[in-house]
KOLLUMGU-131252 format. One record per residue (C-alpha): x, y, z. Coordinates in steps of 0.05 Angstrom, whole numbers, plus 5000, padded with zeros to 4 digits. Example, Ala and Ser with C-alpha at 12.3 -4.5 7.8 and 13.67 -1.06 7.14 Angstrom:
2
524649105156527349795143
This chain:
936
109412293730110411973804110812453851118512523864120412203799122212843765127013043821130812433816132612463744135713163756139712793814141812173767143312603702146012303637144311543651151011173667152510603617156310163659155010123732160209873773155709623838150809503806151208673804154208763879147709193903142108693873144908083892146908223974142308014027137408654039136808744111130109164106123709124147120009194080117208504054114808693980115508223921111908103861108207443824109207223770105307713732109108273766103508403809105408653894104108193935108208314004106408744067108409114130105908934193104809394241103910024208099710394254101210344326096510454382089110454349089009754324085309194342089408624380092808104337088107614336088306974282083206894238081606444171082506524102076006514072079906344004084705914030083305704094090005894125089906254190092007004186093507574221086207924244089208674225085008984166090609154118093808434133087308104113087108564055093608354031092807664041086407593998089607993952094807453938090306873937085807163889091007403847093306593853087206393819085205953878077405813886073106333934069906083985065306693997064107383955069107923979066108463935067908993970075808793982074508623908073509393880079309653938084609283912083808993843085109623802088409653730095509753742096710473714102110553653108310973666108911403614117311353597120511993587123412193523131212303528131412633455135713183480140812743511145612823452144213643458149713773505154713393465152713653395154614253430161914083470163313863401160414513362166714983382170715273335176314863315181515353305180315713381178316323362172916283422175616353489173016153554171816693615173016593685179216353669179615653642182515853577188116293607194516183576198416243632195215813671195915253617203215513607203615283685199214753681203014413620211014483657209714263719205413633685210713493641214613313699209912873728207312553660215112293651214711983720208011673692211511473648218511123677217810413701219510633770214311113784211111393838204911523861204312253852202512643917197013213927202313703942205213593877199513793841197814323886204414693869202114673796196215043810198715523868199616103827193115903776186815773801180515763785178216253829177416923813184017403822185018163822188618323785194918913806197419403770204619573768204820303739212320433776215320443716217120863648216020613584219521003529218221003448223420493437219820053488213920033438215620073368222419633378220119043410216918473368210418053402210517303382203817083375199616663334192516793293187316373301180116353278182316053214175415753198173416453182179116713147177916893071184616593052185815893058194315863040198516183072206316303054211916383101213317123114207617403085206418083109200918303151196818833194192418873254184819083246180619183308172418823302167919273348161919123314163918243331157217923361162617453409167517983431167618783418174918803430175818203376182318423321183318183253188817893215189318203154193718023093198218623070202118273001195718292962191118852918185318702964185718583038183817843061182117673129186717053154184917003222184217373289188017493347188117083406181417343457186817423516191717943477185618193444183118463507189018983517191719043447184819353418184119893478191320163458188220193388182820533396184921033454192721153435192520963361197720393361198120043293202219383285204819103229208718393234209017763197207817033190213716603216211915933204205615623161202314953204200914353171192714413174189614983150185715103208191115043259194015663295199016033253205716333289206217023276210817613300207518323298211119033313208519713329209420193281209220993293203121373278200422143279197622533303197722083368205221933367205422403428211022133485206722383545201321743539207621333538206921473618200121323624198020943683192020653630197020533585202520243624196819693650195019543577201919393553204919113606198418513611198918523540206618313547205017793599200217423551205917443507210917103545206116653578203616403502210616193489210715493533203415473516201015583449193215763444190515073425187114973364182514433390178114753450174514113479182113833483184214423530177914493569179213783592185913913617183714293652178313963686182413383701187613853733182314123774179713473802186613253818187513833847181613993890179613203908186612873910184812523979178012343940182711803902187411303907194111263870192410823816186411323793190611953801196011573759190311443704188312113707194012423693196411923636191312253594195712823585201812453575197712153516198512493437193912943414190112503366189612033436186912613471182312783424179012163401177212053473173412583493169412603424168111883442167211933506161512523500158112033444151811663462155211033446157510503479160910223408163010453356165810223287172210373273172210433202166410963218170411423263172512033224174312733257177813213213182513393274183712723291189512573237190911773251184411473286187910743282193610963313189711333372185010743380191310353398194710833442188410873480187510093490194510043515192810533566186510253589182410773565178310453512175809703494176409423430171908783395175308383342182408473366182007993419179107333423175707443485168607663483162007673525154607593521153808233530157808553487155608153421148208433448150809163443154409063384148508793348145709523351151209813311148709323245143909673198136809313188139309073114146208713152141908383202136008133147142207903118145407463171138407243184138207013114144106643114141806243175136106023140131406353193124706823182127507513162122207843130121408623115116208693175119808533227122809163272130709273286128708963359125908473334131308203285136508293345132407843385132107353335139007283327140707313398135906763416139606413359146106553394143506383468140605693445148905543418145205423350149405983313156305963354159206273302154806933302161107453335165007253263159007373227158908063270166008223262166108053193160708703187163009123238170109093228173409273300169409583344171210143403168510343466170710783528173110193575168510133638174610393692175011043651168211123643166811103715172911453733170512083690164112043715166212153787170612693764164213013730160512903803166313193845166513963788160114003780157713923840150613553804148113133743145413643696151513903675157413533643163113733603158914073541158714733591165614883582164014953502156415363524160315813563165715933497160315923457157516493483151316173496151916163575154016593622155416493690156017073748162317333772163317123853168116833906170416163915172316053982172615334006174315264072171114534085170413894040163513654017166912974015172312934085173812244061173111644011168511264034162711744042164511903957163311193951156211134001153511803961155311453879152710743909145511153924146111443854147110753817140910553857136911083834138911123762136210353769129610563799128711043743130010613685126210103727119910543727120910603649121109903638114809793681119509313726115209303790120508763818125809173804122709733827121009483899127909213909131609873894126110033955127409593996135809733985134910433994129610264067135009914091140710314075136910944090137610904167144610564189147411124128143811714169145811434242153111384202153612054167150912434230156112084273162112274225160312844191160413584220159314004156154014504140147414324132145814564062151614044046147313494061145913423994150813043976150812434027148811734012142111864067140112464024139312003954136111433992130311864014129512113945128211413922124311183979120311803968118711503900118110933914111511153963109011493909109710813865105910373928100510973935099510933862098910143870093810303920098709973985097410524026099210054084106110044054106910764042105510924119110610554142116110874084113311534107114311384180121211164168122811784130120712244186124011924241130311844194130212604166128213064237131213714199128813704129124114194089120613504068117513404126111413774112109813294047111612764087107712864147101113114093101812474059102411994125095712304149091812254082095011524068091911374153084911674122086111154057086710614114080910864153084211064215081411684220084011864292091711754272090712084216087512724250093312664308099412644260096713264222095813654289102813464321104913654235102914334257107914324320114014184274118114774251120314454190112614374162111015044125108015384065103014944028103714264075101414774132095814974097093714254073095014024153090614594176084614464136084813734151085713884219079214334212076213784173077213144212076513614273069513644286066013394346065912844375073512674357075013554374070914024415075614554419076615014355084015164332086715864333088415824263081315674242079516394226085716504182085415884144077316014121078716784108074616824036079317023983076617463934072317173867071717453796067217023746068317113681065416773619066916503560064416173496067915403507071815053455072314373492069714013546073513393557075013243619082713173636083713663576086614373593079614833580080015233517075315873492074216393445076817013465073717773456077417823394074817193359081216743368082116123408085916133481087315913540082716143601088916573632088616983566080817043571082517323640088017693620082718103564077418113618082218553660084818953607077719173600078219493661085619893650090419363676096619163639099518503655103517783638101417053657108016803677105616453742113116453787116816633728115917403734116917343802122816923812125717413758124718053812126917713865133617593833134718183796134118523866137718103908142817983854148018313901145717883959145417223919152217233899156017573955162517273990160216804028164516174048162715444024156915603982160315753910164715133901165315123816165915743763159115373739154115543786146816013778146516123845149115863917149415243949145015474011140215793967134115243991136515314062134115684124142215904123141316304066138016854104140616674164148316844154146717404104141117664153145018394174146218514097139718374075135518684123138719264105138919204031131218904042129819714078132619994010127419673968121719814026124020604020122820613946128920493912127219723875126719993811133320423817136519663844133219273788135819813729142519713758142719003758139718963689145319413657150019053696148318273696143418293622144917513591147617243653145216523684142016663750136616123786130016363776131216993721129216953662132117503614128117283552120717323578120217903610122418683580126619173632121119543612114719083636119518943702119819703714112819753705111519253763116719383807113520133808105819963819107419353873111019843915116619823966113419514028110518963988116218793950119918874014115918294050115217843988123017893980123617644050119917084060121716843993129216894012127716564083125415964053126515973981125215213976117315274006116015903967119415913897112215533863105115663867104816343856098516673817097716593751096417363730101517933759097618663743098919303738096119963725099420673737094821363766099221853743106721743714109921523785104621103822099920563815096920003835098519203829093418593836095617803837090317413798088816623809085716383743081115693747078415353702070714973705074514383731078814733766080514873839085615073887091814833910093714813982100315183955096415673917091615743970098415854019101016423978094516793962093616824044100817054050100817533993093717834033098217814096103018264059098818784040098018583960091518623920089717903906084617483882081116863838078016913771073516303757073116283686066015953667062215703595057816103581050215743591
């Protein structure tokens, strides 16, 4: 994979179907400097001028010897000029053999990357249980807030909703979410009060059971009788209570209690022996729906003593339990848990990004909850389907109770587009809709057009075929045909679609995570850490930057799917967009904006240098280094504070060497070394070129850092009996024990030969310390940096501010772990945070106990100085580590640590690897490489 590539998928996400600049972007006059384009065989065939100032020859004209033109006398200009004549075809005058081998290579085949787990995430929004028995933490399924949340919209959905509406303010929505937020909230209790006997056994709790997918008794009858059961031993929630039937000989489970009462009605079971008794008020019309009940609290002995009834434990648990009550009543718990979670989402959007949108999008916005709940519903699943069409007649959901009806609400409101209703239909669409015919309904139409059809042709292929047949006006009639299959078709309409996007963008702060994380978080299958949110300035301070920083997405999601089409025009006009946009966005964004750094992230100049960065790895591939220097200068005048510059700056001098300009390419790799923002690997890699290109007669005087950079790291050679010996094939041998393995498990039973204990995890064991001990420091209140309930760790993580505003606090907590008290810290931290999402840990690969074990023989000081310049620049250090992490103990207390490098015959090291096994000497840790060799 290109070199970049894999960074900018994160960035883009789930692939947009529709993108709304798109036509706008390809078609405008770019106003770049570069001057690429392809033939008609797709092959390069522009140039730069100019790349390398000061060391070339003068600009002298010279002739063609193909064509006979008069050219440009710089190397790479002759170079790229032969290039497209011979590419032309035309007749050589002379044998350029040479020029010949440089530039004619086979162009190199992207391999496309398999998007098999795209439908994952919505499998899973869609997976919850239907009848809400799951409940979100951090809030987002708290009744009261949708109790809130629900009133106050209901006033604003019939304003929607009159002719003479208004656009609906900020500080409208604000007031709906004053008193609910997002944000965490401590809670206070009021214990200035008695509660007497009559205050609990008279008083009847409405309430409603839910869970009724795993009840044992599917009918219900109005006022049947029934009793309260507390789960402990329930894998979801310990505090989870049953629903049990009372009218018949054996007990049957109905339901269970909402989470939210759960939480302080099973307490004041278990510790003060409260029983309730109640009964069902009302029987829905699905089975699985929630079911209104009323439940009372009945005496009980022995513990029907008066003097808990004063209990400030007590008190707290009945009066919260009290408040769910009342707050349940405007808001029943819905049975539909995707539906909720996005109200709420949209709320917070509005809420939080108001002067992000114009009135006619808030409007849309909030129609969707003005809409019915078969509306709702439909949408979303659709809308979290791969898509973009769908049959109608094929849309079935068992809590979607009129799909017709729901399709038509949702076309009158814009939100979906229908085929076959309308007369009015597009290319384009006919195209799509052709994917949603089987192969036997297309052989068909095929058939009855008298055209070739046969059982060997591909889906593709019979698409083609009849959309050639439709192109050429020789089957007009071919969207009948279609329709007559099909039936009417539905889709998300394009405004909606792009609208929820950006609300996605603005809550989630990225593209890896969409809506399905509400449902992984109820689920149970993710959780996220308890912190702060305290915003205090906008990522986004007005419209128009939103607009710059989705523009430079669109143009990379088109870059990407360029690359997997093998599009080389495409691909060097999203280059030459993003070159030219790159610099006046920058000069623009640096001008206007005054935010933090590690918010720089999400500006237009930010995404442009991700795709110019890949696109320099595309021209280096194509072998136009000349190119590729002049991206990379542009990049580093562009970008003067950026923990890229170090790549940048390594790549500009090796692409010089490519060029043969040996002298620029030795200068910008010493004045690499003067720039702060060039560290870790890079500075290694600039160093030893430096060294390397160095030598007399271009350098007489040796660098200070000469000694450090050829220190001789230690070498262990070990054998082995090979299994392979391919070439570009990962090495494979026979272990000690007879069975086939990699050559970090032949190293790993060399050293256990010798008493050490240890993993191959490479960073993984690592990263996993480093957060388990910092845990505290991680997610401490810091303003700006947690923006969303959703996040593994904080915004500045990758930043120099990360240790910078936290530096009093961790130098202090840094001392603790240097005195000897890590593993204490890392116990702690397990007990308390075990399961939950943090960047870098890993809970399933690595025991408490193995961690313990490390922690222990490493030592304080060590782990000390690792912890710190990992936390100072998390983004230069976080990869690379050693393969091996070792440990054996001399005694029960103490022992002794070693960081193993494992190689391969093939193999050797990187300039990261080589960075961190110097720094990890520099620290005081045992480290080495183990060259695993075949045995001769």
């Amino acid at each position: 994979m290109l070199r970049g590539r894999e960074s900018l998928i994160r960035l883009v996400g789930k692939r947009r179907r529709f993108l709304p600049h798109r036509q706008s972007l390809l078609s405008s006059p770019t106003q770049s400097s570069v001057n690429l384009c392809t033939d008609e065989n797709g092959k390069i065939t522009g140039n730069i001028e100019s790349v390398v100032g000061g060391g070339v020859a003068d600009d002298e004209r010279v002739t063609c010897p193909v064509c006979g033109q008069q050219v440009s006398g710089q190397n790479n200009i002759i170079n790229s000029h032969l290039d497209v004549c011979l590419s032309r075809g035309t007749k050589r005058k002379m044998t350029q053999r040479t020029l010949l081998e440089l530039n004619f290579c086979p162009d190199s085949k992207v391999q496309a990357r398999s998007r098999d787990l795209e439908e994952l995430g919505n499998e899973l929004f869609h997976a919850v249980h239907d009848d809400g028995s799951v409940q979100s933490v951090h809030g987002f399924s708290d009744d009261s807030l949708c109790g809130s949340l629900l009133n106050t919209m209901s006033d604003m959905q019939n304003q929607v909703n009159s002719p003479s509406r208004k656009p609906i303010s900020k500080d409208r929505v604000n007031a709906a979410f004053d008193a609910h937020s997002l944000a965490p909230k401590n809670e206070v209790m009021d214990c200035d009060m008695t509660i007497t006997e009559d205050d609990i056994c008279r008083v009847i709790l409405e309430t409603f059971i839910v869970g009724r997918r795993f009840s044992d008794e599917n009918e219900l009858h109005l006022g049947a009788n029934i009793s309260l059961l507390r789960d402990p031993d329930n894998v979801k929630d310990p505090n989870a209570i049953k629903v049990i039937s009372s009218d018949s000989g054996c007990p049957k489970v109905l339901g269970f209690l909402p989470r939210k009462l759960a939480q302080y009605l099973s307490p004041l079971m278990e510790r003060y022996c409260l029983q309730f008794e109640g009964r069902v008020i009302s029987v829905p019309k699905h089975a699985i729906d929630v079911v209104p009940i009323e439940i009372m609290s009945q005496k009980t002995e022995p513990c029907s003593a008066k003097e808990y009834y004063n209990d400030e434990a007590f008190i707290f648990l009945w009066k919260n339990a009290q408040q769910v009550i009342e707050s349940t009543k405007s808001c029943p718990p819905s049975a539909i848990k995707y539906q909720e979670n996005f109200r709420v989402f949209i709320h917070e959007v509005l809420r939080n990004n108001s002067h992000l949108l114009i009135d006619d999008e808030k409007n849309f916005m909030e129609l969707y909850t003005s809409l019915t709940d078969d509306g709702q519903r439909l949408f979303v699943r659709l809308y979290m389907r791969k898509g973009p069409w769908f049959r109608l007649s094929s849309i079935s959901y068992p809590e979607v109770t009129e799909p017709e009806q729901a399709v038509k609400e949702l076309s009158a409101t814009g939100y979906t587009s229908c085929f076959g209703i309308t007369n009015e239909r597009c290319d384009d669409e006919i195209k799509e809709i052709l994917h949603l015919l089987t192969v036997s309904e297309l052989r068909e139409m095929l058939c009855m057009l008298k055209q070739n059809g046969n059982r060997g042709m591909r889906k593709q292929d019979l698409i083609a075929s009849l959309l050639s047949l439709y192109i050429d006006e020789s089957c007009t009639l071919l969207p009948n045909m279609v329709l007559d299959r099909t039936g009417v078709c539905v889709r998300i309409s394009s405004k909606a679609e792009s609208l929820i996007w950006r609300a996605e963008r603005l809550f989630f702060l990225n593209g890896e995570q969409d809506l399905s994380a509400f449902l992984l978080v109820d689920l149970g299958i993710v959780k996220y850490p308890t912190y702060k949110c305290t915003v205090s300035q906008q990522i986004f301070s007005g419209r128009d930057g939103l607009l710059a920083y989705e523009e430079a997405i669109e143009v990379a999601q088109i870059i990407d799917q360029a690359l997997d089409g093998s599009n080389n025009g495409m691909v060097l006009k999203c280059i030459k967009i993003a070159d030219a946009r790159m610099s006046s966005e920058v000069t623009q964004f640096l001008t206007s904006e005054s935010m933090a750094p590690f918010l720089s992230c999400f500006s237009a100049p930010h995404v442009y240098s991700k795709v110019v960065l890949l696109g320099i790895s595309f021209l280096e591939r194509e072998h136009r280094y000349s190119d590729a220097i002049y991206l990379l200068k542009r990049l580093l005048k562009c970008f003067t504070c950026d923990g890229r510059r170090g790549y940048w700056t390594l790549r500009l001098s090796i692409d010089l060497e490519h060029m043969g300009y040996l002298n620029e390419s030795l200068s910008v790799a010493e004045n690499g070394l003067l720039d702060q923002w060039v560290r870790a690997g890079s500075r290694v890699a600039l160093q030893r070129r430096v060294l390397r290109l160095g030598k007399p007669p271009r350098r007489w005087k040796t660098p200070s850092f000469a000694e450090s950079v050829k220190r001789k790291i230690v070498e262990v050679h070990v054998q082995g009996r090979p299994l392979n010996s391919v070439i570009g094939m990962k090495s494979r041998f026979y272990g000690e024990d007879g069975e086939q393995c990699g050559v970090e498990q032949l190293a790993l039973q060399h050293y256990a030969g010798e008493g050490w204990q240890g993993v191959h995890s490479e960073s993984g064991i690592w990263l996993t310390i480093f957060g388990l001990l910092m845990w505290d420091i991680i997610f401490s209140d810091i303003p700006n940096v947690f923006r969303t309930r959703f996040q593994i760790a904080p915004l500045d993580l990758q930043t120099d501010s990360f240790y910078l505003v936290r530096k009093s606090h961790m130098e202090s907590h840094l001392q603790k772990i240097h005195d000897g008290m890590a593993e204490e810290i890392l116990i702690t931290s397990w007990e308390l945070h075990e399961g939950t999402s943090c960047r870098g840990v890993n809970w399933d690969h690595h025991s408490l106990s193995e961690l313990r074990a490390a922690v222990t023989c490493i030592g304080g000081p060590c782990l000390a100085s690792f912890c710190r310049h990992l936390a100072q620049d998390y983004r230069s250090w976080s990869s690379g580590m050693p393969d091996l992490l070792l440990w054996r103990f001399h005694g029960k207390y103490k022992g002794e640590a070693k960081l193993v490098e494992v190689k391969g015959p093939r193999d050797r090291l990187s300039e990261q690897q080589r960075a961190w096994l110097l720094l990890l000497m520099d620290c005081g840790f045992n480290a080495e490489v183990c060259k695993v060799n075949p045995v001769l």
